[in-house]
C-alpha positions as CSV (number, residue, x, y, z in Angstrom):
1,X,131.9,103.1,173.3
2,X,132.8,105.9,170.8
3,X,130.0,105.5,167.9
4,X,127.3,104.6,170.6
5,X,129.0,107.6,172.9
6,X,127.0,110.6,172.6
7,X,129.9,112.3,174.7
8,X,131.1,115.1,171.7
9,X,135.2,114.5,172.7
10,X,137.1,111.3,172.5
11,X,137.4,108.9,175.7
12,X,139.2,106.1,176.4
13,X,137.7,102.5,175.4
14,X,135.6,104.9,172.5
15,X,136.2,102.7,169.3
16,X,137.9,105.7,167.0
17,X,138.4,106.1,163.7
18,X,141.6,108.0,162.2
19,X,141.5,109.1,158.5
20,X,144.0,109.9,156.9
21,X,145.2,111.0,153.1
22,X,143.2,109.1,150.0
23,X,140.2,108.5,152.8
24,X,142.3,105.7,154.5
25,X,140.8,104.7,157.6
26,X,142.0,102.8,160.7
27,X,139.8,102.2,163.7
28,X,140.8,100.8,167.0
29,X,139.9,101.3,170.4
30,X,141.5,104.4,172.5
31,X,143.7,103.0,175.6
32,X,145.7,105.6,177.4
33,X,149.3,105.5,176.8
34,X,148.8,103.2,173.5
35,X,150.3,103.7,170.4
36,X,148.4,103.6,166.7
37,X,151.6,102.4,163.7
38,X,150.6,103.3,160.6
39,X,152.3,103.9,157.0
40,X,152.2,107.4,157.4
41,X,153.9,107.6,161.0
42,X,153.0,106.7,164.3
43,X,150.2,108.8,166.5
44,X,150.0,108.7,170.8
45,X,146.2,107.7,172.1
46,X,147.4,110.1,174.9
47,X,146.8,112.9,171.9
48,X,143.6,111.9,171.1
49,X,141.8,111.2,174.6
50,X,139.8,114.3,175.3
51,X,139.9,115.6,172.1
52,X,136.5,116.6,170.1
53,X,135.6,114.4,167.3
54,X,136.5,116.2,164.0
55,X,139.8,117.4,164.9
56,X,143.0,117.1,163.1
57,X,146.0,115.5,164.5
58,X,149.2,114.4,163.2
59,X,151.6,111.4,163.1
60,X,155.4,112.1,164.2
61,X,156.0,112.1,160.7
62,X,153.8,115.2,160.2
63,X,150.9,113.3,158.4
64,X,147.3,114.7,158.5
65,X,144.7,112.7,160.1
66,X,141.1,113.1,161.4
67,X,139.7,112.0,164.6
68,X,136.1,110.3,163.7
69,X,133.4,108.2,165.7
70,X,133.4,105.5,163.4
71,X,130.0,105.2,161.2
72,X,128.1,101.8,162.1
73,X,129.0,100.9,158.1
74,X,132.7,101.1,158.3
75,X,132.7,99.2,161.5
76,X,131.0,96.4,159.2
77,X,133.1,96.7,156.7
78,X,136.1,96.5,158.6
79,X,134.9,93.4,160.6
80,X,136.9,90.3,160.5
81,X,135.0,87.6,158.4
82,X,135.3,84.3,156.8
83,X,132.8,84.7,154.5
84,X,131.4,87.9,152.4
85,X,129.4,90.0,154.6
86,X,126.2,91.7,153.5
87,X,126.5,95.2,151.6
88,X,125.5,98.2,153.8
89,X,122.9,98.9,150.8
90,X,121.9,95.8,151.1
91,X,121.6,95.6,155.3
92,X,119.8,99.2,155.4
93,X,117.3,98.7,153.0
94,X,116.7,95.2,154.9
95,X,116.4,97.2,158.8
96,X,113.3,99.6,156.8
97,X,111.4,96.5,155.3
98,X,111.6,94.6,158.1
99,X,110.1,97.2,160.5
100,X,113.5,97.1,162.8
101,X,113.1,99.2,165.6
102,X,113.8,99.8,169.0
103,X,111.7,96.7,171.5
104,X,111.3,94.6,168.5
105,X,112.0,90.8,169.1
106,X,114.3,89.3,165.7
107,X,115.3,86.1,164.7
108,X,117.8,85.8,162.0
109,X,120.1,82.4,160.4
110,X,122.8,82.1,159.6
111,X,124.7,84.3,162.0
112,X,128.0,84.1,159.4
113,X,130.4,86.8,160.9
114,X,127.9,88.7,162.5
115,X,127.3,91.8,160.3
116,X,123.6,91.8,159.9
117,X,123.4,90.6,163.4
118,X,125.3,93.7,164.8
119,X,123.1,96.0,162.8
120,X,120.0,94.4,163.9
121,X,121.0,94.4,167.6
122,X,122.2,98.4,167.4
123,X,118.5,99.1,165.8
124,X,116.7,96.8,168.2
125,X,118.5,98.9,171.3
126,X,118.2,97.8,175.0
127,X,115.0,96.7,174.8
128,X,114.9,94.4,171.9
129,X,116.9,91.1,171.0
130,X,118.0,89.5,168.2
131,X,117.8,85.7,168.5
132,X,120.8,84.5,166.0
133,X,120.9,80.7,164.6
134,X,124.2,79.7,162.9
135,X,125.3,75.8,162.3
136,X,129.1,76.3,162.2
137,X,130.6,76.2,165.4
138,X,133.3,78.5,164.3
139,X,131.5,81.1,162.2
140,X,129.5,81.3,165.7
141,X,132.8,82.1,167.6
142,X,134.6,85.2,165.2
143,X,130.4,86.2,165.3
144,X,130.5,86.5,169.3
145,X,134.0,88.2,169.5
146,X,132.8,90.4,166.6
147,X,129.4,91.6,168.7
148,X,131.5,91.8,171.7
149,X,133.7,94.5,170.3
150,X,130.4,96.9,169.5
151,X,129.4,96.1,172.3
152,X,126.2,94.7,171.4
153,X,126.8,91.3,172.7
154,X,124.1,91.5,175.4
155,X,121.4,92.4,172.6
156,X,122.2,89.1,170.9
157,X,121.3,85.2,171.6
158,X,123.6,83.0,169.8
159,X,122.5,79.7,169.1
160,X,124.6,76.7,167.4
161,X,122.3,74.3,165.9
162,X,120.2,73.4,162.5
163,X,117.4,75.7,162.1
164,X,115.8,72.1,160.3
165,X,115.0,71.5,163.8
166,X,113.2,74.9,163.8
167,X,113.3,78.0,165.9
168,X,112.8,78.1,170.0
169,X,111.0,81.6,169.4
170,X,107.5,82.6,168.7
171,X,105.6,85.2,167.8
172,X,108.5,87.0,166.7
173,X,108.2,90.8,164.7
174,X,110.8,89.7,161.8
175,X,112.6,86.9,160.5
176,X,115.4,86.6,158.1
177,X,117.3,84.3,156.4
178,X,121.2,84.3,154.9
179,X,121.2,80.3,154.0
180,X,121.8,79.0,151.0
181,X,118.6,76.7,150.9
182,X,115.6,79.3,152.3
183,X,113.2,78.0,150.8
184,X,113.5,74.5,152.8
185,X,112.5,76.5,156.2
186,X,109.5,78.2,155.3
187,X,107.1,76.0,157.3
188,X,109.6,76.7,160.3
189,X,109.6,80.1,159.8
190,X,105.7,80.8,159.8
191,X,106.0,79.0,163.1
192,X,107.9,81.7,164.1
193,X,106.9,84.7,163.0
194,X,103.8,86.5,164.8
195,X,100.6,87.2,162.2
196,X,101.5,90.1,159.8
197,X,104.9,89.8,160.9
198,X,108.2,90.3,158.5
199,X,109.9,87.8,156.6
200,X,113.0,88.6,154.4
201,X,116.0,86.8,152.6
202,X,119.3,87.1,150.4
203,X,119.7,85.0,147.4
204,X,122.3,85.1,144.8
205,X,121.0,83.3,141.6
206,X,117.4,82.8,139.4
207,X,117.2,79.3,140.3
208,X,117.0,79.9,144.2
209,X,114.9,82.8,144.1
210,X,112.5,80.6,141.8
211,X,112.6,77.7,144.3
212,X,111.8,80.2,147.3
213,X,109.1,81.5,145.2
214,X,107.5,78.2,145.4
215,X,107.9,77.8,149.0
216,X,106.1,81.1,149.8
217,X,103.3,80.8,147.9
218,X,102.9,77.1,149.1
219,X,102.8,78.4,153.1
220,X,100.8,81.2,152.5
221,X,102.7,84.4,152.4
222,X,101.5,86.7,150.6
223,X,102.8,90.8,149.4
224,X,105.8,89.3,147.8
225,X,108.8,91.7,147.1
226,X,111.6,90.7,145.2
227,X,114.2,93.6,144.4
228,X,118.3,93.9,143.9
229,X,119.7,97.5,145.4
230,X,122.6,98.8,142.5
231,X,124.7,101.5,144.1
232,X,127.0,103.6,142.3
233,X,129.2,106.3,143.6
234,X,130.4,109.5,141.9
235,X,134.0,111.5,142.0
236,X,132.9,114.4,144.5
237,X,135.1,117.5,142.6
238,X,133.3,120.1,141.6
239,X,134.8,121.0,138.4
240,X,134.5,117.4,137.1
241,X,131.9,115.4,138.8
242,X,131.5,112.0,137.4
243,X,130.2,108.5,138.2
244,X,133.5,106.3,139.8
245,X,135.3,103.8,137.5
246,X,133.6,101.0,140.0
247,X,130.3,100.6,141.2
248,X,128.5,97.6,143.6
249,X,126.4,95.7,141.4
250,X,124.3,92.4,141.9
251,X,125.1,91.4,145.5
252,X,121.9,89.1,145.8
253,X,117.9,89.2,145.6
254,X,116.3,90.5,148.7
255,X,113.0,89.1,149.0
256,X,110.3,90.4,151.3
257,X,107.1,88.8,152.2
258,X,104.3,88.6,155.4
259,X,102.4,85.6,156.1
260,X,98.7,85.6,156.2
261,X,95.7,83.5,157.9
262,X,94.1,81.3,155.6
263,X,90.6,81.1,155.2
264,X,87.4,80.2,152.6
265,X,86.8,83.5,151.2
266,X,88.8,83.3,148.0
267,X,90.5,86.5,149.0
268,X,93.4,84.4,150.0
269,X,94.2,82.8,146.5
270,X,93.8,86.4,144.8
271,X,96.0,87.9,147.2
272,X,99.0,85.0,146.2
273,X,98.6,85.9,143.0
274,X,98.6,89.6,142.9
275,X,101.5,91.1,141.1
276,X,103.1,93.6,143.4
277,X,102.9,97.1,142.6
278,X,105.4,98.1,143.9
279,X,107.1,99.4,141.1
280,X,104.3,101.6,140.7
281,X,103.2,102.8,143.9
282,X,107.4,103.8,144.4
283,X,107.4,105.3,141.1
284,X,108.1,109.7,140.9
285,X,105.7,109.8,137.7
């Protein structure tokens, strides 16, 4: 399919993306003979099908658009949800902590609409599979037909059922959790993961990240990260660049930790303890 396609012209069944004036976009899939409405006119599929990506086309009304493969972070922005769906900033910063990667083995609850899940299984590839745990028969269902649209539907196992009960998986690289109540699956979680592996999670408010915190500490994880990503755009005009009226603020706490093995040595306690330096070691100083 077109942003997985590494064919450089348009094809039918590619997911496209047209944009138009103001950066408007519309994405669909190309079928030959189909038609694409828009504000701004209508455009033929027929016209686009064999065309390279990059090139202008017009509606019968004369309107400019572009042909685009559509970028993996519109596709998730544009995905149909019943909930709020994690930032891009948020998910990519999340794929490099967690060592994603092509092969790797991933467990992640709740599914929700599937965002994170579809980026996980595109980064996983082929080879790798994301195990995905959701409690809500229905969230599971717009989550399928979403992966099934990528086209990553064979990357992912979806599974409807309380993660209380814990996880089928072992030995898993990474693990993360979008659940109100993390912090009540920790021993579950270790269970899971292999040694040293990757354990992250999203959590709006003080009070929940405190109570995860806890739960950490108590289970023996240790390296501890807790960070928010800010992301603020900027008007790109030369002759009067500035930051945009709007930016994308607090979305949540992402915290990051790895689980250790305990033993007698004392090492354990001072490594539960340690402050991360994180802040440091990332600093340009």
């Amino acid at each position: 399919m077109g942003w997985m396609n590494p064919a450089t012209t348009a094809q039918a069944g590619d997911l496209v993306e047209l944009v138009g004036l103001n950066h408007k976009h519309f994405t669909f899939c190309l079928v030959e003979n189909g038609e694409m409405q828009t504000h701004r006119g209508v455009l033929k599929h027929n016209d686009m099908i064999g065309k390279p990506w990059g090139s202008q086309i017009r509606s019968h009304t004369g309107s400019p658009f572009v042909l685009m493969p559509p970028s993996l972070a519109n596709l998730l922005r544009d995905m149909r949800r019943n909930t709020q769906i994690l930032y891009p900033k948020d998910i990519g910063y999340i794929l490099i902590m967690l060592g994603i990667g092509p092969g790797k083995h991933v467990i992640e609850a709740g599914t929700g609409s599937g965002a994170l899940t579809s980026a996980l299984a595109y980064e996983v590839g082929s080879e790798g599979k994301v195990f995905s745990y959701e409690a809500r028969e229905q969230m599971q269902n717009l989550a399928a037909n979403n992966l099934k649209r990528l086209g990553l539907n064979q990357r992912v196992e979806l599974k409807l059922r309380d993660i209380a009960e814990g996880f089928d998986e072992t030995n898993v690289d990474a693990l993360f959790l979008d659940v109100p109540n993390p912090y009540d699956y920790i021993p579950q979680v270790r269970k899971a993961l292999k040694p040293g592996g990757f354990f992250g999670s999203i959590l709006p408010t003080f009070n929940q990240l405190e109570l995860l915190l806890n739960a950490l500490k108590r289970e023996k994880f240790a390296f501890i990260d807790v960070c928010e990503i800010l992301m603020r755009y900027y008007k790109p005009q030369p002759s009067r660049i500035r930051p945009a009226d709007r930016m994308v603020a607090h979305t949540g706490f992402l915290i990051f930790a790895r689980p250790i093995l305990p033993d007698d040595s004392g090492v354990e306690e001072e490594l539960l303890s340690e402050i991360s330096d994180t802040e440091d070691s990332n600093s340009l100083g």
